[in-house]
N, C-alpha and C positions, 0 to 999 in steps of 0.2 A: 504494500500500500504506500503509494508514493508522498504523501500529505503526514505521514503516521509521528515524521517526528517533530512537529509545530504542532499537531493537536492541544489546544487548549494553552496555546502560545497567550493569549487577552488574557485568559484568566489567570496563571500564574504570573505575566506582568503585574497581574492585579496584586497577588500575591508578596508582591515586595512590599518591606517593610520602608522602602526608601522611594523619592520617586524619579522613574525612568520616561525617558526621553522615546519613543516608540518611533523606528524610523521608517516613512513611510513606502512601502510596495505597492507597485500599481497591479501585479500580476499574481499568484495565489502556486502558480504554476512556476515560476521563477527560480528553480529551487537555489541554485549558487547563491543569488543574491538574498534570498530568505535566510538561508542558514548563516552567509557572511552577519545580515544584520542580528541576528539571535547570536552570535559572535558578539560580535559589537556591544551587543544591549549589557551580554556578561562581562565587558571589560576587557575579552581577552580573543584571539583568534588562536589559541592552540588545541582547540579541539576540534577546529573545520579540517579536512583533507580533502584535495581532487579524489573523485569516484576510482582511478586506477592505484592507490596509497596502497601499502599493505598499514593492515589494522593490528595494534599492540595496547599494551597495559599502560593505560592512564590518557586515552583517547575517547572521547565523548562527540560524538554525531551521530545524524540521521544513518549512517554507514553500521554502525556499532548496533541498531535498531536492528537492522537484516541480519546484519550475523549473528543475534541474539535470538531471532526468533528462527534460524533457520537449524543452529544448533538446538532449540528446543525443538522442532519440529522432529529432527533427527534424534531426539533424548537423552542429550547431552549436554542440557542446562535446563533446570526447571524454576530458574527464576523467573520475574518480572520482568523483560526486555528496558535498560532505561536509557540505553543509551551512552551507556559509562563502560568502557572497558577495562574491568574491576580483577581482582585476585579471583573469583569466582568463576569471570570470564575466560581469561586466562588459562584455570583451570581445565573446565571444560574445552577449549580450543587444542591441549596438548592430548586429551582423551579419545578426543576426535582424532589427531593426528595421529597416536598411536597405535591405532584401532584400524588406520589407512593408512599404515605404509608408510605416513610423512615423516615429517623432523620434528620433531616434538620438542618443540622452539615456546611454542604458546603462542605466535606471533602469526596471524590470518592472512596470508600473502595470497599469489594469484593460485598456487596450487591447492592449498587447503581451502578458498575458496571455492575455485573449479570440484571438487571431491564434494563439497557442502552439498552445492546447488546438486548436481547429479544426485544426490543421496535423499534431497527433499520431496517426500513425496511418498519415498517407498515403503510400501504395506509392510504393516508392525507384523508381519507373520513371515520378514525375510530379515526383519533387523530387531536382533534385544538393546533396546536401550541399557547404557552402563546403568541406570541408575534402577531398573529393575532388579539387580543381582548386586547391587550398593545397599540397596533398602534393609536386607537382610543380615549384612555384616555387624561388626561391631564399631564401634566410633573410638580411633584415637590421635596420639597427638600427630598432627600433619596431614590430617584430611583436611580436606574444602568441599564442603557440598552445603545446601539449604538444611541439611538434617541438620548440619551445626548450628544454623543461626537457631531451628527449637530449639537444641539443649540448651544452649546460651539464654535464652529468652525464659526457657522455665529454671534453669539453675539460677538468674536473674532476679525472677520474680519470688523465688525461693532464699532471698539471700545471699549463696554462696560465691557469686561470681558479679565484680565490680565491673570490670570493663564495658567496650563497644561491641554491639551485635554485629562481628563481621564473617562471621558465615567460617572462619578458620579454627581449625584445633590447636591453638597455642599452649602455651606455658601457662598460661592466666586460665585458659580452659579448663585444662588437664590439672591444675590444681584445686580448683573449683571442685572437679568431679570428686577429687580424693577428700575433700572436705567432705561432700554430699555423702560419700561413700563410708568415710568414716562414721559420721554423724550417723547413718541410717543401718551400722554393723554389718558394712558390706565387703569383701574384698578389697582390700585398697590400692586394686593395682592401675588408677587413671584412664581407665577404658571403659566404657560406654557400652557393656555387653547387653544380653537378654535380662538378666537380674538386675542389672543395675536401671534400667530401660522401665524394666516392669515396676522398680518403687517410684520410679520418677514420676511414673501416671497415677502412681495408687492414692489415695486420698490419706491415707494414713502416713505417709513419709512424716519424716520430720524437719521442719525450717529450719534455717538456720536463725542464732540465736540474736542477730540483730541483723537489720536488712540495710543494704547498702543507701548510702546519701542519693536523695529525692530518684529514688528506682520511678517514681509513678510520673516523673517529667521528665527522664532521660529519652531521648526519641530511637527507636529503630533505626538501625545502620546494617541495612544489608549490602549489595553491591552498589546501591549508589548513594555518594556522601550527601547529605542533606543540603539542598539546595531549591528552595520552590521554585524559584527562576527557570529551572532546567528539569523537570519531571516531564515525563514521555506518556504514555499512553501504556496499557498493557495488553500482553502477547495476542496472539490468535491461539486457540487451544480447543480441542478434540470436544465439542458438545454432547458426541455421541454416548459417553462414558461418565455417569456423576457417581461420587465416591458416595457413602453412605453421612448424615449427620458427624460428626465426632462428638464423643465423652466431653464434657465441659473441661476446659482450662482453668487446671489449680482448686476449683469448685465441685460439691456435690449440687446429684441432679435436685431440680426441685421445678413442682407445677404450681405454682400461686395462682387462686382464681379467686383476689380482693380486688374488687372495685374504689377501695380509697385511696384516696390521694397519696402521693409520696411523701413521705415524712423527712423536709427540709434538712432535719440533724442529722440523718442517717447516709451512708455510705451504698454507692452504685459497688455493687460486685460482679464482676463476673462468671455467670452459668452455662453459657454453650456457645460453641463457636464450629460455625457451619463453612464446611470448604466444601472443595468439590472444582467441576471445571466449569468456575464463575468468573467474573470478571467486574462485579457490580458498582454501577456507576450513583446509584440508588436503590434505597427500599424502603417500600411503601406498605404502610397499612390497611386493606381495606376497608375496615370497622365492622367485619364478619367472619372476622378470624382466619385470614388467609395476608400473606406476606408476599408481595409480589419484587423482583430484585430484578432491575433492569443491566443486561452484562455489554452492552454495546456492540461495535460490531467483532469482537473480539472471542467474542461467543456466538455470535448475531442467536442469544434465547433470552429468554424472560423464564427465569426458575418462579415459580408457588409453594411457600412454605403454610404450615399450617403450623399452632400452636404448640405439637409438643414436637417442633423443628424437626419435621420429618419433610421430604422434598414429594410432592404433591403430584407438580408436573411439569417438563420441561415446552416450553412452548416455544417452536421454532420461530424464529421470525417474519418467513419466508411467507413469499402470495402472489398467487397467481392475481394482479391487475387488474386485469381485462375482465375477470370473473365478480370486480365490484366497481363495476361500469367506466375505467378507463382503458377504453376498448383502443391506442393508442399502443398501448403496454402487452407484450407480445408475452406470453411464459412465465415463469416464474422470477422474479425479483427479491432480493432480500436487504432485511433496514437496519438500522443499529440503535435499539431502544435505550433510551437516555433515562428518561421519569415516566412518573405514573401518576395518575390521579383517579376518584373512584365516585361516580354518581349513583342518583337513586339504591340509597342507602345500602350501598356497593353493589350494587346488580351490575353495573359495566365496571371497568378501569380502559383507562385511555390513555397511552400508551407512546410517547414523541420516538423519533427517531430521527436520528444525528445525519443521517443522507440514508439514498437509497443505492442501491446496486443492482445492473444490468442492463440491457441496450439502453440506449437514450439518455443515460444519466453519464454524463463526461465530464460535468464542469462542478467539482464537489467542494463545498465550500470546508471553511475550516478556522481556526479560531483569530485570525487577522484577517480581515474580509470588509465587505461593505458593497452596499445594493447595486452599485454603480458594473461589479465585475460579473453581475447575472449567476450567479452560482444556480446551481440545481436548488429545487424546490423540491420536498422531502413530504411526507405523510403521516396521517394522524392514524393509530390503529385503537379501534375499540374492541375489547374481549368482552366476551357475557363470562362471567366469573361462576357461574355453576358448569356449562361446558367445558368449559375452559378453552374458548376455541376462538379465533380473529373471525366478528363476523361485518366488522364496517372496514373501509381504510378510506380516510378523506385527506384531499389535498389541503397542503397547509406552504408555511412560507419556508425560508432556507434555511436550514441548518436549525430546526427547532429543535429546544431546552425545554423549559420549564412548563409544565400542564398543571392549570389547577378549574375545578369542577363547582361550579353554585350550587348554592344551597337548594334551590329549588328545581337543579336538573335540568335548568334549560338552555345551558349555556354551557361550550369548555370554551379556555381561553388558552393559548400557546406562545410563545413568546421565541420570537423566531431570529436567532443571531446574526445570521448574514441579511437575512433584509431590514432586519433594523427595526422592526414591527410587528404588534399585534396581532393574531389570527381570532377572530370570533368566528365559534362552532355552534350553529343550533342544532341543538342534541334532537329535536323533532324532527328537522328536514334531512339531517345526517349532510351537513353541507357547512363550507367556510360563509359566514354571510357579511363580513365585514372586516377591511384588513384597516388597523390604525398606525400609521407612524408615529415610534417615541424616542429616534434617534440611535446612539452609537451601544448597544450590544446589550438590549434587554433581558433579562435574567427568572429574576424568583418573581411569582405573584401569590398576591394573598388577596382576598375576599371575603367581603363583611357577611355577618347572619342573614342581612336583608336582600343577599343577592343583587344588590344597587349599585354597590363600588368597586371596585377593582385595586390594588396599587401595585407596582410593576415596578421592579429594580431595574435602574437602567448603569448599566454596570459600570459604563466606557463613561461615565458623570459622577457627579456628587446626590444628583437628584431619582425621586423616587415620583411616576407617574399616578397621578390620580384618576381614573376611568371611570365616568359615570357609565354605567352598564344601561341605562333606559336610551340614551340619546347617544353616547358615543364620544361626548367633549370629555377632554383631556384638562385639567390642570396638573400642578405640580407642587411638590413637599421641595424646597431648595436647601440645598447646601448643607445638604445630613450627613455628608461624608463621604471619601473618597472609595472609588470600586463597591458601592453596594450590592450585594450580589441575590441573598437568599432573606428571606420575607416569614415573618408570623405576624399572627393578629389575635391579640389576647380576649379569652372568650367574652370580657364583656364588652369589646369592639373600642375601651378607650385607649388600648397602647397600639403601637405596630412598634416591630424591633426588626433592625437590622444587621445582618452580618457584613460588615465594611471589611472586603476582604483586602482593600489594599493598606487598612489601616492596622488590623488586627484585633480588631474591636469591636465590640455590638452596640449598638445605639437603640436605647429606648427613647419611641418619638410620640409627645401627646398631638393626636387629633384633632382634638378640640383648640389645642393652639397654634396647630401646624408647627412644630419646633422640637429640634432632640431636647429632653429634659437631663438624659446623662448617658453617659456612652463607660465601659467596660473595657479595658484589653482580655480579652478572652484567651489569646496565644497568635500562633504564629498564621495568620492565609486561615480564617475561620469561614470555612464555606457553607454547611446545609447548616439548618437549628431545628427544634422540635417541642413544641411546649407542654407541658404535664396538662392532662384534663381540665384541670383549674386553674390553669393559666399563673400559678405560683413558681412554679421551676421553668428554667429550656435551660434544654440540651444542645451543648452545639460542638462539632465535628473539627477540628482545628487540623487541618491538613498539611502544612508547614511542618509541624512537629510532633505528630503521630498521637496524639490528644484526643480526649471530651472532654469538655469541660460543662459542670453541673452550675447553673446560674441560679437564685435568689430572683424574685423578678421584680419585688417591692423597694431594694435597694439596691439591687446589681452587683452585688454579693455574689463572690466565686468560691461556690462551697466545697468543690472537689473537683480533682484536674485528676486525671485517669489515664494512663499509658495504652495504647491499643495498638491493633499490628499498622502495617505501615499503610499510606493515603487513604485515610478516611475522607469520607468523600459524601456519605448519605447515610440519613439517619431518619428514623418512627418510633414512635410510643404505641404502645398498646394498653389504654385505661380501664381494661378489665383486670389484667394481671401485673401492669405495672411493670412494661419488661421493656427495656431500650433496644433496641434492635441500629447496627451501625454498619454499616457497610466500607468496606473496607477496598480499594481497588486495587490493592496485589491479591484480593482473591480469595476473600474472608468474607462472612456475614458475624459478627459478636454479638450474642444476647446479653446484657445488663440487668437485675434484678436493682429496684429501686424501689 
């Protein structure tokens, strides 16, 4: 995918904590001069190379994307593609090499290239991935694989191990282990076997006796060094295959079925965390007990979770066109579902997708854009949530994000990036009936009880659009802060709060006065938020630095900052059981008990 490594280039410009100078492209297609300027933007050009370079360790481009996902394709890296050619990369490039014949250098030249590409593709019944007959060994010191970043991550979270989660079996690791090992009457000979493995999951292990300095805001460091600036997108991966739920992390299982509110003084823990071949960009609640997680096109599915986090059903993305009246559209086509939103008291969820794929769609937009360069125009998909099956897809504008659904079903609104504007849906006629321009790279909406107002982050501003929903005029909330991105609207309709992802900070804004009343640092690039029933707590997803952070909504009181796996990204409540659901897009869903 030729665009794959500027995806979402706007939004983590937004993400700086400083501000940047965005230099302007006329062409989307451009690629030298995109990536020189995404150079530029970082300060530096030594991570650009001409397309013929050989690729080595400590090289970060769009270049480093393909050979990351082509190595995963092949099963020789089961990272998150980012871009960064890391010790993990490295890694697997010698695996591969040795595996073919090559020099087992680490270093991606034209030959171990040439082997790549040839090799992608081939039916898993002619090639064992290493890490199929890796999975089973024991762990010690001088591996590199993803299995190290868990053990580092639960030896972590357990105490015994200070350092950075870098995916390696070092001296810091392997003493770690002999800690745990000690501490839990195990062998104490620094390896990672079956026994040692088995108490590591078991819920009885024992902690260690004091936990390392601020474990709960130290951020995830896999293969690529923390930098919001330069986040990539994640792999394309096998949808065919979903692994089962896993055991909760660190946590016994538990089903809470209270309906009260979260108690402010109390601590979010974590209870289960859902893998598999996801990719999720969001998830959503439907308020009928189904969890819907949008994985883009990277998955191009929509997973269905249900409450006791069991996977329900994988929904492809794919549709035939022509079969829901745009007779234009020849076969089959497939989207990359972004959000979700859920009307008549979840009977549909409506479903954006980020562009479309196949004939006729050539010109795909992407997260540096604007109306002027005609990007394709993408689709809205509606599921009836009892079949579970795509039975509308309506055209919408370019590059749509955000969907959120009225109160009274009569209305979806989409908020469309590359055209700069509004999509109004009447849910009756199953048709766009009204496009509104609100300027440079509209975002979150949020929508009053009375189904009358609208407001609409307009990300690429400081400003938040006001949509009268009867007539269609536009005012505007000014100067609430820079990159506002994601939207809530507190149940009694007097607050709306914002995540300012370029600020780092949420702003509570009264209505009645048009005006932030006070604004929070949350953490680093705060994207989705989510508000408790009662509109006492939000939750918000702090993607910079591998966060949630638990808000206070009366004072803006940061009552707990939570470590989670890495790019969170989308986040739901569920106010029957009070369980945070957070999405994660290296490839996680995390449930939360609150």
């Amino acid at each position: 995918m030729d665009t794959l490594a500027y995806l979402h280039l706007a939004e983590t410009y937004g993400a700086s904590t400083k501000e940047v100078s965005l230099p302007e492209i006329s062409c989307s297609k451009n690629h030298g001069a995109l990536m020189l300027a995404v150079s530029l933007t970082m300060g530096s050009l030594s991570g650009y190379l001409p397309a013929t370079a050989a690729l080595k360790k400590g090289h970060r481009n769009a270049q480093v994307v393909s050979l990351q996902q082509k190595l995963k394709a092949t099963g020789y890296f089961q990272q998150a593609p980012t871009g960064y050619y890391g010790p993990l990369t490295e890694a697997a490039v010698k695996r591969f090499q040795q595996a073919h014949g090559l020099k087992a250098d680490g270093v991606a030249g034209p030959a171990t290239l040439a082997a790549l590409e040839s090799n992608v593709g081939v039916s898993d019944s002619t090639v064992v991935p290493p890490q199929a007959v890796e999975t089973k060994s024991a762990l010690k010191k001088g591996d590199i694989s993803d299995r190290i970043i868990s053990l580092q991550e639960k030896l972590q979270a357990d105490g015994y191990y200070k350092g950075e989660i870098t995916g390696i079996f070092d001296d810091a690791t392997q003493a770690a282990v002999i800690r745990f090992q000690q501490a839990n009457s195990l062998v104490t000979d620094g390896v990672v076997g079956r026994q040692t493995s088995s108490v590591l999951e078991s819920s009885s292990r024992k902690l260690a006796t004091s936990l390392p300095e601020k474990t709960t805001l130290k951020p995830f460091l896999a293969e690529e060094p923390q930098n919001p600036q330069n986040q990539t997108e994640i792999a394309p991966q096998d949808s065919s295959k979903f692994e089962e739920p896993q055991k909760p992390i660190n946590q016994e299982d538990i089903t809470p079925q209270s309906s009260t509110p979260p108690d402010a003084s109390q601590k979010m823990r974590l209870i289960k965390t859902i893998s598999g071949q996801i990719s999720p960009k969001s998830v959503v609640y439907s308020g009928n007990g189904l969890f819907f997680a949008q994985n883009m096109m990277y998955n191009h599915t929509i997973t269905v979770y249900n409450r006791d986090y069991e996977l329900v059903k994988v929904i492809p993305d794919a549709v035939d066109l022509s079969k829901y009246g745009h007779s234009k559209y020849k076969g089959k086509y497939r989207g990359s579902p972004v959000e979700a939103s859920f009307s008549h008291n979840g009977k549909y969820a409506w479903v954006s997708n980020y562009q479309m794929y196949g004939t006729g769609f050539n010109n795909p937009g992407d997260d540096k854009c604007n109306p002027s360069q005609n990007t394709d125009k993408s689709f809205l998909y509606r599921i009836d949530t009892e079949s579970l099956e795509i039975d509308r897809v309506i055209p919408v504008g370019s590059v749509p994000k955000f969907v959120a659904t009225t109160g009274d079903g009569n209305l979806v609104l989409v908020s469309n990036w590359c055209s700069w504007d509004l999509s109004i849906v009447d849910t009756n006629e199953n048709r766009e009936i009204k496009r509104i321009p609100l300027g440079r790279y509209p975002r979150g909406i949020a929508v009053d009880a009375a189904s009358e107002n609208a407001y609409v982050a307009v990300m690429g501003s400081y400003d938040i659009a006001k949509v009268n929903l009867k007539d269609f005029s536009v005012h505007w909330l000014k100067n609430i802060g820079r990159s506002p991105r994601h939207l809530n609207l507190d149940p009694s309709g007097k607050y709306l709060y914002a995540s300012l992802n370029g600020e780092g900070k949420i702003a509570k804004i009264s209505l009645s006065e048009g005006r932030v009343v006070e604004k929070v640092t949350s953490g680093d690039a705060p994207r989705s938020m989510v508000l408790s029933a009662d509109g006492e707590v939000i939750y918000v997803v702090n993607y910079g630095e591998n966060t949630v952070s638990k808000i206070r909504t009366n004072d803006m009181k940061i009552l707990q900052k939570i470590k989670v796996e890495p790019h969170p990204i989308g986040i739901t409540y569920d106010p029957k059981t009070r369980e945070v659901w957070v999405a994660c897009y290296s490839g996680n869903i995390m449930v939360f008990q609150d």
